[in-house]
TORKE-523069 format. One record per residue (C-alpha): x, y, z; residue number from 1; residue in three letters; chain. Coordinates in Angstrom, 2 decimals. Each point is the difference from the previous one (the first is absolute). Last residue first. Layout:
N
x/y/z/n/res/chain
X/Y/Z/NUM/ALA/A
...
REM end
This chain:
102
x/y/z/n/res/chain
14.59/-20.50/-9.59/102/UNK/A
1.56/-0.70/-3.80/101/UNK/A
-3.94/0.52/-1.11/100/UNK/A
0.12/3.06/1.50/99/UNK/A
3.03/1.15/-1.76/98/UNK/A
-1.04/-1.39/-3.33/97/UNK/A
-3.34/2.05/0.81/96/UNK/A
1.68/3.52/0.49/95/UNK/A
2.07/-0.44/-3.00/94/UNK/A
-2.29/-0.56/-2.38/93/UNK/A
-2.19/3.57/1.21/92/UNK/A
3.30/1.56/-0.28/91/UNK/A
0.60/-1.41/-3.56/90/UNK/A
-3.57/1.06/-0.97/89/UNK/A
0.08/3.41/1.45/88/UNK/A
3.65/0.45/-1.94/87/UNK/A
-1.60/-1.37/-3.17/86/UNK/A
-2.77/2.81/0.01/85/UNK/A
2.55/2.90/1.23/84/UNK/A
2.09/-1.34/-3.28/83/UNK/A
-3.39/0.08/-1.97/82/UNK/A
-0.21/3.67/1.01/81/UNK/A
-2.62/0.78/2.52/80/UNK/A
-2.03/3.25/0.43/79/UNK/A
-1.89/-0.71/3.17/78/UNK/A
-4.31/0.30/0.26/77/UNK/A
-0.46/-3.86/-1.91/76/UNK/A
2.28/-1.53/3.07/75/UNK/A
-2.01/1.65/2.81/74/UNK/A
-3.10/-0.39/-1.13/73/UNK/A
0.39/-3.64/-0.82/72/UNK/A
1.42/-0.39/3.49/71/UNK/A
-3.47/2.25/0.95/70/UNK/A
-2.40/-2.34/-1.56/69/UNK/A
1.71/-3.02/1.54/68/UNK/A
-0.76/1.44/3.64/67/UNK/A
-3.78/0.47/-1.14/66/UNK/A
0.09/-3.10/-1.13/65/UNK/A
1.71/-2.03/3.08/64/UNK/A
-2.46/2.36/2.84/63/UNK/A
-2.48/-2.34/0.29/62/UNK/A
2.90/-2.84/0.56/61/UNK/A
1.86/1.76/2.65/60/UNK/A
2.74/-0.28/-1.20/59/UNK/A
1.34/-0.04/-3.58/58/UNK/A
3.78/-0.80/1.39/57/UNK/A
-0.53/-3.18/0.29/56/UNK/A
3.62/-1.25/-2.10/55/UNK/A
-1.76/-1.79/-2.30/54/UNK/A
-2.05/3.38/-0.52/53/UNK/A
3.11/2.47/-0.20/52/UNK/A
1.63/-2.35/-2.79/51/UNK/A
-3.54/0.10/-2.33/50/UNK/A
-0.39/3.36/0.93/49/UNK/A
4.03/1.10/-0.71/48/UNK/A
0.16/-2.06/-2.90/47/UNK/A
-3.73/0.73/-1.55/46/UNK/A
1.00/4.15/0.59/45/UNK/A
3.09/-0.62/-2.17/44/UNK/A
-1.64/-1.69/-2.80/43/UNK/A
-2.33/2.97/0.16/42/UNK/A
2.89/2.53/0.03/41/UNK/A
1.48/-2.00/-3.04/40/UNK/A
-3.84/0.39/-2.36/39/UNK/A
-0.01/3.74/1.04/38/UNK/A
3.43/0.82/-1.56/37/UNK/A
2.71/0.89/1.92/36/UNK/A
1.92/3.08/-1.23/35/UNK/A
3.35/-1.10/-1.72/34/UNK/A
3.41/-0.86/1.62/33/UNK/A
3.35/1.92/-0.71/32/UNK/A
-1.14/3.20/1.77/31/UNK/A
-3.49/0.23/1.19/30/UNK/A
-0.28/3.78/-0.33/29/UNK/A
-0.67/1.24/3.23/28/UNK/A
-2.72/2.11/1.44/27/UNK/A
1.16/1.77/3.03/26/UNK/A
-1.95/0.38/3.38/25/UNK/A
1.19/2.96/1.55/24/UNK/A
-0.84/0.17/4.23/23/UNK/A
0.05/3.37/1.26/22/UNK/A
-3.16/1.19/-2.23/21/UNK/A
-2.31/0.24/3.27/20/UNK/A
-2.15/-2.96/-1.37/19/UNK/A
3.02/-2.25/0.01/18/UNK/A
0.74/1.03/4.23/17/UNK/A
-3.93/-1.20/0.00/16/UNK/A
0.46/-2.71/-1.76/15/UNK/A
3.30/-1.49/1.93/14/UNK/A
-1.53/0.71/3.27/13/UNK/A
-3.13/-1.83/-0.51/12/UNK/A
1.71/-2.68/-1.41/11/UNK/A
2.42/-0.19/3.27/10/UNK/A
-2.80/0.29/2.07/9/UNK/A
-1.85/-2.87/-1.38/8/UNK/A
3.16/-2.18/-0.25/7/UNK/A
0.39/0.71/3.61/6/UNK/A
-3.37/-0.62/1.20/5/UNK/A
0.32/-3.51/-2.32/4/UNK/A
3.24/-0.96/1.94/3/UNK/A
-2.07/0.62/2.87/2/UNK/A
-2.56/-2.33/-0.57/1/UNK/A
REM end
């Protein structure tokens, strides 16, 4: 609970220091990778929910879709490149071998 108080206040700080024009968010070009296209962020979305759901992480149950609607939220609202696309994937990979290792 108070990990999630902190979060909260931390957001809350962080957008309202942003709204006073302190914070400059810069667009970026996406170097030597191209933009994402919608059909990649989906595949990523299906990796993290299908990963995220073996792993129980969709709890409590009434609340699984409404949870799932906001990870697809999340991913479709950032600019990715297709190297920011593979990295998500690799680090998603990553996390599971080392579970499975125990």
């Amino acid at each position: 609970a108070s990990l999630n108080l902190a979060q909260c206040v931390l957001l809350v700080a962080y957008e309202w220091r942003r709204q006073t024009g302190e914070v400059i968010h810069e667009a970026r070009e996406p170097g030597n990778s191209d933009w994402a296209n919608a059909e990649e962020i989906a595949k990523l979305g299906d990796h993290y929910e299908e990963r995220m759901e073996q792993a129980g992480f969709f709890f409590p149950e009434h609340k699984a879709d409404s949870m799932k609607l906001h990870l697809r939220n999340l991913w479709s609202r950032m600019p990715l490149t297709q190297a920011d696309v593979r990295i998500l994937h690799g680090v998603l990979r990553q996390m599971v071998r080392w579970k499975e290792r125990g």
